[in-house]
C-alpha positions as CSV (number, residue, x, y, z in Angstrom):
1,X,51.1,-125.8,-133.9
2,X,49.0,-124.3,-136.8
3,X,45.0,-123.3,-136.0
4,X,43.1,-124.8,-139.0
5,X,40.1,-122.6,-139.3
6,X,37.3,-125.8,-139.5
7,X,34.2,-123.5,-139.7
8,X,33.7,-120.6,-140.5
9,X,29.5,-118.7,-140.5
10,X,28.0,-115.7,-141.1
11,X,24.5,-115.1,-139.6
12,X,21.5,-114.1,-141.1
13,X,19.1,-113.9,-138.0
14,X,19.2,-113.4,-134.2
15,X,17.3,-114.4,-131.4
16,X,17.3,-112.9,-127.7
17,X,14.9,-115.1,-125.2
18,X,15.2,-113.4,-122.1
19,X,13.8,-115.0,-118.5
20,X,10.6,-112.6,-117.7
21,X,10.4,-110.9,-120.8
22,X,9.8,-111.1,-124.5
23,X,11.7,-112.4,-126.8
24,X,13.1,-110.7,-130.1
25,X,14.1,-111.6,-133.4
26,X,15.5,-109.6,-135.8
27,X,16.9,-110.1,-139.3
28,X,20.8,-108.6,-139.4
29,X,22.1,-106.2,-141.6
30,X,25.4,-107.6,-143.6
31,X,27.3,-105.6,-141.2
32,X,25.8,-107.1,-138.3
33,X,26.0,-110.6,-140.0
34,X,30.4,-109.9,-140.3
35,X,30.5,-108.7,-137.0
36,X,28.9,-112.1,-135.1
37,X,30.4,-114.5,-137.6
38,X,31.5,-117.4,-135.6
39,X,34.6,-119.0,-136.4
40,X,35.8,-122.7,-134.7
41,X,39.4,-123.7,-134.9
42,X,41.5,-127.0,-134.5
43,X,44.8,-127.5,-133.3
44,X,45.9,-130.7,-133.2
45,X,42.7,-132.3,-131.9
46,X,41.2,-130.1,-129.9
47,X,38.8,-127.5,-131.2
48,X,38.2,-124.1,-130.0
49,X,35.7,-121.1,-130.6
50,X,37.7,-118.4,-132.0
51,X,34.9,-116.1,-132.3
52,X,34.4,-116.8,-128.9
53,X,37.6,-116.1,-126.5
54,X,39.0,-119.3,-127.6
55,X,36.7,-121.3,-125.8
56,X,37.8,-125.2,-125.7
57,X,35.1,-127.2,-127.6
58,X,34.0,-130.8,-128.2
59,X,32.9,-132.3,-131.2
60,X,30.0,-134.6,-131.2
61,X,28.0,-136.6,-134.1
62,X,24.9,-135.7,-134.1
63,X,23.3,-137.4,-136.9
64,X,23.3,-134.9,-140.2
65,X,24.7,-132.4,-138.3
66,X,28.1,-131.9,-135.9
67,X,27.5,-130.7,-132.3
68,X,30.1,-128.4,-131.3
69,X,30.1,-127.4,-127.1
70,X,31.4,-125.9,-124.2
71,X,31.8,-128.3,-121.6
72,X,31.5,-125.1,-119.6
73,X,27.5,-124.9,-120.6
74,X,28.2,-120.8,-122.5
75,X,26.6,-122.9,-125.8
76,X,27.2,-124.8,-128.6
77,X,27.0,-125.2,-132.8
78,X,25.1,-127.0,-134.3
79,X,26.2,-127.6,-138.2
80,X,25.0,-129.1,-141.3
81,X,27.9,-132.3,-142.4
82,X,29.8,-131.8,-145.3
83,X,26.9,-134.5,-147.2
84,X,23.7,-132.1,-146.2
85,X,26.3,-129.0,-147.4
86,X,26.6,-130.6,-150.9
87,X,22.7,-131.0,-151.0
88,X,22.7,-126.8,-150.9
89,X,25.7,-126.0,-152.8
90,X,24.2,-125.3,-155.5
91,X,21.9,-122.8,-153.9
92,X,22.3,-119.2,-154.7
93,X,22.4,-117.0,-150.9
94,X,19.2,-115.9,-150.9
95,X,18.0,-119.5,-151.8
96,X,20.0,-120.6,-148.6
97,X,18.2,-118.3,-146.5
98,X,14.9,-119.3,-148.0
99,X,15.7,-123.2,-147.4
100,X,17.0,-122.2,-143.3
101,X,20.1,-122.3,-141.5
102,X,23.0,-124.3,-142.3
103,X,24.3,-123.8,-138.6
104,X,22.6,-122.7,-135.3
105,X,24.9,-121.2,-132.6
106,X,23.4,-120.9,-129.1
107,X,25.0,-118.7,-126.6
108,X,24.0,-118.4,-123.0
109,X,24.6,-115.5,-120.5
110,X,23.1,-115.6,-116.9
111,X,19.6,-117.0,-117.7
112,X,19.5,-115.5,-121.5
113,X,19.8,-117.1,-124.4
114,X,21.0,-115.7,-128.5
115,X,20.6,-117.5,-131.4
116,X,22.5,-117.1,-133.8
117,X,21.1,-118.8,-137.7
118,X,23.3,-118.2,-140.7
119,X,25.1,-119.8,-143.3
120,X,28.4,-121.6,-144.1
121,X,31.1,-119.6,-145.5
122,X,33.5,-122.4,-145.1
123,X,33.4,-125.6,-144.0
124,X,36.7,-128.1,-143.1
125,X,34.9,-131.0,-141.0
126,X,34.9,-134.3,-141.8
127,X,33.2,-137.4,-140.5
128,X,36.4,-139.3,-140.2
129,X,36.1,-139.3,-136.4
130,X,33.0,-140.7,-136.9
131,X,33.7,-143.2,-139.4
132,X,31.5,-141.9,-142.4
133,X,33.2,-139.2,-145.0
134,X,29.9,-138.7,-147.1
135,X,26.4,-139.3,-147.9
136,X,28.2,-143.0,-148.8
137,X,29.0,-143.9,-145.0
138,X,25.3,-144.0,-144.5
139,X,24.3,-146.9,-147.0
140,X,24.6,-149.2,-143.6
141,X,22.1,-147.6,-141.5
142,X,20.0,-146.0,-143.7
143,X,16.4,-148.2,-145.1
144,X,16.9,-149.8,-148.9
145,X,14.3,-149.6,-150.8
């Protein structure tokens, strides 16, 4: 069975909120960015963190974004559907990062928390589960004017 790499994100930004203490941000260096890129899988139809031990995952629609967790609460992904993606393509990188985050991932340890903000590098998702492959799906639910 192959592993179809479905996303694929480099990040930009991190967050550490910590129980009892401060929390930090800080921008990442392009080296830090490579080595926190988070990378989900599919195979057949389950989906799995690969940057991330392999961690099963479950995909949930979550309006203009998928919603990507670990049933075993360690955190989720929260990314921008391929319509919203199409909306920045055209977006140079340091556009991007001036428009925010095309994915979130939240990780938990103990009673921390790291946030993760970056930016596609690739994207395979589509909203056939969900029954809506673009911007066009939405016609139904959104208001005509």
């Amino acid at each position: 069975m192959s592993n179809d790499i479905v996303f694929h994100g480099k990040p930009f930004k991190r967050s550490i909120i910590q129980e009892m203490s401060e929390s930090s941000d800080s921008v990442l260096t392009d080296a830090e960015g490579m080595e926190n890129e988070v990378k989900i899988i599919k195979r057949g139809d389950m989906y799995f963190w690969a940057s991330r031990k392999n961690t099963p995952l479950t995909l949930i629609d979550g309006g203009g974004a998928y919603i990507i967790f670990d049933g075993g609460g360690s955190g989720f992904i929260k990314i921008l559907k391929p319509f919203m993606y199409s909306l920045r393509k055209g977006l140079t990188e340091s556009q991007r990062l001036a428009t925010g985050a095309g994915y979130v991932e939240v990780l938990t340890q103990q009673f921390a928390v790291i946030v993760y903000h970056g930016n596609e590098v690739s994207v395979n998702l589509s909203d056939e589960k969900f029954g809506m492959d673009s911007v066009e799906g939405l016609k139904d639910i959104l208001p005509q004017n």
